[in-house]
N, C-alpha and C positions, 0 to 999 in steps of 0.2 A: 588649299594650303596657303601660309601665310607669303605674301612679295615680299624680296629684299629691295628697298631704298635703293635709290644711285646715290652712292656715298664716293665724295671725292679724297679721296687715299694719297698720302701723301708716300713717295715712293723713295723717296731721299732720307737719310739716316740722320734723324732728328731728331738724337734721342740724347740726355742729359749724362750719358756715359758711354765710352769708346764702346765700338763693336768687338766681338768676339770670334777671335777665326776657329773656332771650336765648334761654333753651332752654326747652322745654318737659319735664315731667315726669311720671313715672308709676310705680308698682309692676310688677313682673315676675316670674312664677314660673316654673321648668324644673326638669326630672327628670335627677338624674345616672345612670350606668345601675348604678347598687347601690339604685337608688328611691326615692334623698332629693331629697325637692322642694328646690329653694334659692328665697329671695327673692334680688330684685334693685331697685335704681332704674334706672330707664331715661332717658336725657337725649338730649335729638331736637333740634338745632337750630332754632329757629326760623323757619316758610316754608319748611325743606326740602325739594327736591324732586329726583326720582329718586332712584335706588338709593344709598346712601351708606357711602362705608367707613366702618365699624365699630372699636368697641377695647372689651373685656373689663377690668374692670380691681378688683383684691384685695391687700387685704394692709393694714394691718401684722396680725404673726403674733398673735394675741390681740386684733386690735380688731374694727370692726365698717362697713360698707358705709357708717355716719353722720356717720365721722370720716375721716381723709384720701385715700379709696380712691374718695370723693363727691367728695371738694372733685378730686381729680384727672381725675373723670370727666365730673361738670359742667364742669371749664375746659374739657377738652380737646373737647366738644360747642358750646360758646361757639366753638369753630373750626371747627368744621365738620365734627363726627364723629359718629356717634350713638355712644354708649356704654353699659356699664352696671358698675354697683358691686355687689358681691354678696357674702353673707356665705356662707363657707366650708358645708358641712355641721357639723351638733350646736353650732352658734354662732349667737349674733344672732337673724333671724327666721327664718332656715332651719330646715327640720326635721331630721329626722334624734337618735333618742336609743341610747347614753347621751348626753347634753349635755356639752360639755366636753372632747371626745376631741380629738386628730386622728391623719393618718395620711399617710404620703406619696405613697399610692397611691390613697386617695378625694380627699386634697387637691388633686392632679393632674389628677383625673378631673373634681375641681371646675372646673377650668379649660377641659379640655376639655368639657366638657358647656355651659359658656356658649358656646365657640365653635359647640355644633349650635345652641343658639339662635338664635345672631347668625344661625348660615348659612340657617335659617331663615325669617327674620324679611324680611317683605315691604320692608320698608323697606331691605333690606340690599344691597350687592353681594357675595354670598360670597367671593368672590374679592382681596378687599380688607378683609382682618379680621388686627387683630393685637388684643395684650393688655398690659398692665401688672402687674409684680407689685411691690410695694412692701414692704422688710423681708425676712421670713421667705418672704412669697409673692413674693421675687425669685426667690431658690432654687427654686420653684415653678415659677414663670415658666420660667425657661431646660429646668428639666426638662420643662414641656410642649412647650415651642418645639422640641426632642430627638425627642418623640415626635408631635406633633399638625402632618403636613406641610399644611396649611390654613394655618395662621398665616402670613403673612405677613413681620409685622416684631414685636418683643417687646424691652419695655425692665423693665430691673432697676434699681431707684430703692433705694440704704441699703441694699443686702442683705444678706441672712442667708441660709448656708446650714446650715436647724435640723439638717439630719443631723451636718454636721460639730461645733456648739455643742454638742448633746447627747452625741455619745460620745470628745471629744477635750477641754471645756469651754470658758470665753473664753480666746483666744490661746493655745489648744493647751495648757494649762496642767495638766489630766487626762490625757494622751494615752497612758496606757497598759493595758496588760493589767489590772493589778491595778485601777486606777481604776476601769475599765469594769466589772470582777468586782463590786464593791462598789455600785455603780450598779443592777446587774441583780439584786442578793440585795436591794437594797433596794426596787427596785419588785416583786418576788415575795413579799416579807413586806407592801408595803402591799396588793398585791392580795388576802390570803387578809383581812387587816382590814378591808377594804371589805366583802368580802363579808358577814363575821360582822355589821359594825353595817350593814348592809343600804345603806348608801349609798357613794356616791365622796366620797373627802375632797380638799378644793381645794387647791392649791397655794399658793393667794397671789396676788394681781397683783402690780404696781408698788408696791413697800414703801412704808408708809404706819404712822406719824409716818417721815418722810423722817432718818434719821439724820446726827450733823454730818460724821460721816465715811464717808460714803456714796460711791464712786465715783462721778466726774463725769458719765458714760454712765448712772449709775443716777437722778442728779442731774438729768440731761436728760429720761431717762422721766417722773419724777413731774411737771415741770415739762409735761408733753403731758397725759400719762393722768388725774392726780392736780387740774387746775387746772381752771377756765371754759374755757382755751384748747384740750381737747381732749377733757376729761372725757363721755364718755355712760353712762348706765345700762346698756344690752345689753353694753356692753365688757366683753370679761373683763381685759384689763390694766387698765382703771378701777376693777375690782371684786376679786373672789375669786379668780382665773385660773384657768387650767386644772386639771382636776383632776390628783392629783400623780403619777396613770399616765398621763395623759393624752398624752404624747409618748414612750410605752415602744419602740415597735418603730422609732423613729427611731435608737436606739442603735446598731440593725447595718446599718440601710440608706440606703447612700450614694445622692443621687439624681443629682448631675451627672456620672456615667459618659458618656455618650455625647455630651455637650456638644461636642466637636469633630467631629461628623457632622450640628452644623444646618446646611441651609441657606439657610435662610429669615434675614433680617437681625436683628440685635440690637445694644442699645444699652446698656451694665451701665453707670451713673451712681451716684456716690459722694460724701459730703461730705469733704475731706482732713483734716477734726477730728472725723471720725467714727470712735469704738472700733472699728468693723464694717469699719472702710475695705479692712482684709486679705481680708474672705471676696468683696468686689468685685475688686480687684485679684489674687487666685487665682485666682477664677472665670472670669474674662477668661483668663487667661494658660493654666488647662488648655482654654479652650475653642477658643484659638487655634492651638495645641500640636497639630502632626502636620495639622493641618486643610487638608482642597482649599478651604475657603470662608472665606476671611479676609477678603476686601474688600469686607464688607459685614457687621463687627463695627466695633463699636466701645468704648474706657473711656474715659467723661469725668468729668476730675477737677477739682469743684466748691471752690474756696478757701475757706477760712474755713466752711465749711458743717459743722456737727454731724450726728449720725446723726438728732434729730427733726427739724431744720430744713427736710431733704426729705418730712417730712411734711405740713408746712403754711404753707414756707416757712420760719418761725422768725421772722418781720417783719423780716424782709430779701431776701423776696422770693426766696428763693435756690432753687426748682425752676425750672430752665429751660425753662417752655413754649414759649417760641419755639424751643428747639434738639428738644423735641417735636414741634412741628407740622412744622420742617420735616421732621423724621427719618418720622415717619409719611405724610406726604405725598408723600415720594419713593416709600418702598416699598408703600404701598399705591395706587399710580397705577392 
């Protein structure tokens, strides 16, 4: 069987929102099966007792288990779910090197691999386990709910699907052959330079001094990533981001193919002043498209709501956990 990594866990409450005396808490390690230990938090209801359904839950694409993937996993444990927040593989405290990478197929596997946890884990009813992917690990999310038939129910909160942003750009704006050409000679020249100065060169996070004409979706990031209100050190969108290959094989690999063969339940949730609003409302629509299992999808479109505000609200409270609890409580009965 596969070793866990010595991952150094940080034990201090470093997380982008007060703690909860309602749940209890704890660190958590699991092996993906490519052998990268991931960290996790773990949020246990408080007095719990018996088997309890479970939710997995990741994302945004470049942040980390301390910023809104916590704050989503602790509410939704304050209801009566155990949960856990977990940073991707080569991010955060997970291990896994080169640092910095990702991939759509360990990313995936990242999700899958928490649900062998959850199934598990004494505390669990396997049979009653779904996940959260928030952002980029929406995208994520529905690709595992596609392949990983355990899941019960899976909700996409502000999605992103990176495959489609990567080889088509924002609002399909790239979306051609040539584009694509020029994207792929340019990460094959940065890869032979990496090599030569013997390191990965980073990309950048969330642009920083914030310029005055900065698109408003860019406007929105630094005001999360960038401020008190979301800023952590492990983040890579707080910091240096990915390195600048770091999402190379996302160029040719689509991951929501098979999306209208879930049929475990789903919930794709969106803000209606969100930039991103399109790849929720496409994703929906192909996953509905030719489907035997529609009545038991759903798209809920949230007013006024930007693309960070489903992160952590936005102080207007604008994540609907009550339309969570009840969504996960039906299907995980």
């Amino acid at each position: 069987m596969m070793k866990k990594e010595e991952l150094k866990l940080t034990q201090d409450w470093d997380k982008t929102f007060p703690k909860s005396d309602k749940v209890d808490h704890c660190k958590v390690t699991f092996v993906n099966r490519y052998g990268i230990t991931l960290a996790a938090d773990m949020y246990v209801p408080k007095d719990a007792e018996g088997k309890l359904p479970a939710i997995a839950v990741c994302g945004p694409f470049g942040a980390v288990k301390e910023q809104c993937a916590g704050l989503y996993a602790q509410t939704m444990a304050e209801r009566g779910f155990l949960t856990i927040a977990f940073d991707p593989s080569f991010t955060g405290e997970s291990g896994g090197n080169v640092r910095y990478m990702a991939s759509p197929d360990i990313n995936t596997e990242d999700f899958m691999a928490a649900v062998d946890f959850l199934s598990l884990c004494d505390k669990v009813d396997p049979e009653r386990i779904g996940i959260i992917g928030i952002c980029g690990w929406g995208g994520m999310a529905l690709n595992t709910a596609a392949l990983d038939t355990r899941i019960k129910a899976t909700v996409a909160s502000t999605m992103y699907d990176m495959t489609r942003v990567n080889a088509k750009g924002y609002f399909d704006s790239e979306d051609s052959e040539e584009a694509r050409y020029q994207k792929r000679a340019a990460m094959c020249t940065q890869r032979l330079a990496d090599l030569k100065a013997g390191e990965y060169t980073l990309g950048g996070g969330v642009v920083d001094p914030l310029p005055e004409d900065a698109p408003y979706f860019v406007k929105d990031y630094y005001d999360y990533y960038k401020t008190d209100r979301g800023y952590h050190t492990r983040s890579l969108n707080s910091n240096g981001g990915w390195n600048v290959i770091g999402c190379e094989s996302f160029l040719n690999q689509p991951i929501l193919k098979y999306t209208n063969e879930i049929r475990s339940a789903v919930l794709v949730m969106h803000g209606d002043k969100a930039h991103s609003c399109y790849f929720g409302k496409d994703a929906y629509a192909d996953m509905v498209k030719d489907s035997k299992y529609t009545d038991n999808k759903e798209l809920l479109i949230i007013p006024g709501a930007s693309h960070t505000d489903l992160y952590d609200g936005g102080g207007k409270d604008a994540i609907p956990f009550d339309k969570l609890q009840s969504f996960f409580t039906e299907y995980l009965k």
